[in-house]
C-alpha positions in Angstrom: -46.1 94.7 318.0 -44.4 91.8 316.6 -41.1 91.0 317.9 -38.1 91.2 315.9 -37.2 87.3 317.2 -40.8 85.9 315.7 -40.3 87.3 312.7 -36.4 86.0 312.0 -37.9 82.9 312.9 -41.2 83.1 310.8 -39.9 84.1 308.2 -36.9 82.1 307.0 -36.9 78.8 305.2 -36.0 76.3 307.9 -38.3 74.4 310.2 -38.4 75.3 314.0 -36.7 73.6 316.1 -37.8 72.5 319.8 -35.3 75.3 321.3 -37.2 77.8 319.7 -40.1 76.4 320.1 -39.2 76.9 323.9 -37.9 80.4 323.6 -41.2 81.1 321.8 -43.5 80.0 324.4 -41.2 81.7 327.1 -42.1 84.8 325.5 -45.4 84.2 324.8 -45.8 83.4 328.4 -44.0 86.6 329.6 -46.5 88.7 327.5 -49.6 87.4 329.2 -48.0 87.0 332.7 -49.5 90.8 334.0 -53.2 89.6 332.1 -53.3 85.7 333.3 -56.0 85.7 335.8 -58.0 87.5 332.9 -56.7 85.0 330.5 -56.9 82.3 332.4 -60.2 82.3 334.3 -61.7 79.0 333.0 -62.0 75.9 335.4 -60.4 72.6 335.3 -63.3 71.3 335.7 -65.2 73.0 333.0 -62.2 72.8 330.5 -62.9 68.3 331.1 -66.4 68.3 331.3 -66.5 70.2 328.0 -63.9 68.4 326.2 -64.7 66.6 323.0 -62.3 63.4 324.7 -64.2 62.9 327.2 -66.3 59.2 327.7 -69.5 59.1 328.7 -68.5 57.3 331.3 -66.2 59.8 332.2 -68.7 62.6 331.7 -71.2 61.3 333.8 -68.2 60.9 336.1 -67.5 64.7 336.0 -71.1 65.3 336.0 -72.2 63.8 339.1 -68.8 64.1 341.3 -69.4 60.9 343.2 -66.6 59.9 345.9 -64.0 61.7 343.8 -60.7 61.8 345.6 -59.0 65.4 344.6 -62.0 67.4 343.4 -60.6 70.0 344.7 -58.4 70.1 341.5 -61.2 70.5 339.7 -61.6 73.9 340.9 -58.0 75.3 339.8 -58.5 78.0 337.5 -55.9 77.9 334.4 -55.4 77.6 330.5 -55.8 73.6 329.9 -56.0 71.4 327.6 -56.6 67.0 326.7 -53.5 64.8 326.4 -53.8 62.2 324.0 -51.8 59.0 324.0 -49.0 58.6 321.2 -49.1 55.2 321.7 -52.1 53.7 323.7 -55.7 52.7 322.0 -58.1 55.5 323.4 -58.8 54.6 327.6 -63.0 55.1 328.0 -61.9 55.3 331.9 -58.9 57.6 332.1 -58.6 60.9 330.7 -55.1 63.1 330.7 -54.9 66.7 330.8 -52.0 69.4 331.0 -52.4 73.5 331.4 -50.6 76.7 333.1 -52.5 77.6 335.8 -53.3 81.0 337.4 -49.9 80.5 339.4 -47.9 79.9 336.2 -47.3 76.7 337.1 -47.3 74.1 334.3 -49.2 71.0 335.0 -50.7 68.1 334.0 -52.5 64.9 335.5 -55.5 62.8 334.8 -59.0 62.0 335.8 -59.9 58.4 336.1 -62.4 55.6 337.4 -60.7 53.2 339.5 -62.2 49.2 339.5 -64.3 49.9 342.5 -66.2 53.1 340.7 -63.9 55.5 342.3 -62.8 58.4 340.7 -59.6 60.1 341.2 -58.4 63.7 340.2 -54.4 63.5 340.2 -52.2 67.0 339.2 -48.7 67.1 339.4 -46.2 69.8 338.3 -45.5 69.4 334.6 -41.6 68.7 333.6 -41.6 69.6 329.6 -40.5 68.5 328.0 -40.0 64.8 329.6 -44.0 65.0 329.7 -44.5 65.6 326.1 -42.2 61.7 325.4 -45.4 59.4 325.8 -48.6 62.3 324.6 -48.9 64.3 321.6 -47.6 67.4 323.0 -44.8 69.9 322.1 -43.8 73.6 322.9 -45.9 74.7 319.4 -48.6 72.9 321.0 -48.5 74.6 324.3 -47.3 78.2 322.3 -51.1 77.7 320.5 -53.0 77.0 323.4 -51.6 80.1 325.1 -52.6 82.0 321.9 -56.0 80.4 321.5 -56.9 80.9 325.1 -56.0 84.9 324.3 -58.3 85.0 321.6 -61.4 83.2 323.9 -60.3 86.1 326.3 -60.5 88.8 323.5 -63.8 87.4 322.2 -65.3 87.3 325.5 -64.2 90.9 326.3 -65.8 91.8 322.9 -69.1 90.9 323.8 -69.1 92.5 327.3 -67.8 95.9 325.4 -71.0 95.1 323.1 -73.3 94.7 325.7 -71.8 97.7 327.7 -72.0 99.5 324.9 -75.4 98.7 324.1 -76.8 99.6 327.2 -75.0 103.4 327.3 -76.8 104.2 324.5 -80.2 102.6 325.6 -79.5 104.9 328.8 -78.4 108.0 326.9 -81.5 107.9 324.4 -83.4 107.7 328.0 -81.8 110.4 329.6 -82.0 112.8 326.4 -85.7 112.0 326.7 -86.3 112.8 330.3 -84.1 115.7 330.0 -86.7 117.0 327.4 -89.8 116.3 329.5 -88.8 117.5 332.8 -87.1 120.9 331.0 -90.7 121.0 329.7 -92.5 120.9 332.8 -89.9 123.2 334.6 -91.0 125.9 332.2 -94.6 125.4 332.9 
């Protein structure tokens, strides 16, 4: 159910301002808090290899893993997303992410190639909203990828049900069969 705050808010005539923006995505993140490890089950590593951002230099960087200092990071399981510079031309070397992980911790960070080849996963705690000043980020921005990353988990879940379901009545069909032969044969 809706909650009574969302629609006061969605349905007046005024835009939204950041603070409830904020209280918005507090909620939001209170609702999925007992399903996040369900929600939230993709890699960061997946999540950047896959991304539509990234370089092919970058992507065979992620690809290959060479001498990559923090790969571990690449591991952490979350909801994440690709930070894109307000200001600065698109960097071929350096890509910048930001997600909740599976510890509801905000973060973001970056994955880049150093001059010697090197490549470097960095994370830090994210501090919003001083983090959203120099990327095009905002609390609606995080509020959607909260709600789009539900939907991937509802999708997903969907098909497993299908497939589940799928096989019950292959199994069921099977059973009614057998049931019918061997009934037969006990009567003989």
């Amino acid at each position: 159910m809706i909650s009574e705050k969302v629609l006061d808010i969605a349905l007046r005539n005024t835009p939204i301002t950041d603070s409830e923006w904020k209280g918005l995505l507090e909620e939001r993140q209170k609702l999925i808090r007992p399903r996040l490890k369900q929600v939230a089950n993709a890699k960061l590593g997946h999540t950047l290899y896959t991304s539509p951002g990234l370089s092919f230099t970058l992507f065979k960087f992620v690809e290959e893993l060479k001498m990559c200092e923090g790969v571990e990071h690449l591991q952490a399981r979350g909801v994440f997303g690709i930070a894109r510079s307000r200001d600065k031309p698109r960097d071929e070397r350096c890509l910048h992410f930001f997600g909740l992980t599976c510890d509801e911790i905000w973060m973001n960070g970056k994955l880049a190639i150093d001059g010697n080849e090197r490549g470097c996963v960095q994370v830090w705690p994210m501090i919003i909203p001083e983090y959203f000043e120099g990327f095009n980020l905002s609390y609606r921005r995080l509020f959607n990828l909260l709600g789009t990353a539900v939907e991937k988990w509802m999708r997903q879940r969907e098909k497993r049900f299908k497939e589940a379901q799928e096989l019950h009545r292959r199994f069921a069909i099977e059973r009614e069969l057998f049931d019918h032969i061997w009934s037969a044969h006990e009567k003989d």
